[in-house]
N, C-alpha and C positions, 0 to 999 in steps of 0.2 A: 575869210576866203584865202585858198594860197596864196601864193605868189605864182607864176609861171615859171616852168624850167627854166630860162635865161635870169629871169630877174631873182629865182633861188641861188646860182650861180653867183651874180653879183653881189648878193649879199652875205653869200657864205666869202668869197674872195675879201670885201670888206670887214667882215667880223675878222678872218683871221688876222688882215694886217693890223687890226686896232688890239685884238687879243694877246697873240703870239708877238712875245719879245724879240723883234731878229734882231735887233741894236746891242744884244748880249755882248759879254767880250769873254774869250774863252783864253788867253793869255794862259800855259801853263795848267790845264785841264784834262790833255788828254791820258785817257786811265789805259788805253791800249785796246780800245774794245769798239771797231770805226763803225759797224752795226748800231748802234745808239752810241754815236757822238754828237752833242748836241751842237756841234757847229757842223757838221756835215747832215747832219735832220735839216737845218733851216736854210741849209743854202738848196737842199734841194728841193723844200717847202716853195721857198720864196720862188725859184726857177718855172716849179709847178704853176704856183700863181700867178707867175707873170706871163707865163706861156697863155693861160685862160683869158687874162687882162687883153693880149693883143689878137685871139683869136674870138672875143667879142667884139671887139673893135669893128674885125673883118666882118661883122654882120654874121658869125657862127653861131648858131644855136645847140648849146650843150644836150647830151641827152640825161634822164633824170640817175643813171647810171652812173655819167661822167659827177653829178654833185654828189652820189653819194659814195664815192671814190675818191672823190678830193675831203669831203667833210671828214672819213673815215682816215685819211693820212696826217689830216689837223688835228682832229681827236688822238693817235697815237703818238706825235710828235710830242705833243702838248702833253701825255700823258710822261713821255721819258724826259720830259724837260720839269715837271713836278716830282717827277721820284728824285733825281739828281739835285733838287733843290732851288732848281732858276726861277719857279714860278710856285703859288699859293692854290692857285682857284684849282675847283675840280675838271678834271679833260672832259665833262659832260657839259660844262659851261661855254664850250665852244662848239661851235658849228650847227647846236641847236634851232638858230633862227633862220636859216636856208632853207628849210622845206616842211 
């Protein structure tokens, strides 16, 4: 059985924090290209998710749009963070278990 839109939420929000490396360190990386920098993908990943983090809080119930909107920004993140070399697994390995 699914999960419900809120509790899909949650769990896409926790896979990406255990998936997605934000603890990167990009020292001396930027190639000039701020569209896929991978420290500006993740701070505005991580903003993403935290923004969701305190608007369940507030008792908000996402809509099934809203997860597959956020899965679909973890997926692409994660994808230009494996082309560039940060990370191994495939961007399909992410955000699979949310819904």
């Amino acid at each position: 059985m699914k999960p419900d839109v809120k509790t899909a939420m949650e769990n896409l929000i926790r896979e990406a924090r255990e998936k997605i490396p934000f603890n990167l360190s990009f020292d001396g990386n930027c190639e000039g290209r701020c569209d896929e920098c991978p420290e500006k993908l993740l701070e505005f990943l991580d903003i993403d998710l935290s923004d969701w983090e305190s608007r369940l809080k507030r008792g908000e119930t996402p809509s099934l749009g809203d997860v597959h909107t956020l899965a679909r920004s973890c997926k692409e993140i994660y994808a230009i963070l494996q082309k560039k070399g940060f990370v191994k697994e495939s961007p399909q390995d992410v955000g699979n278990g949310a819904a």
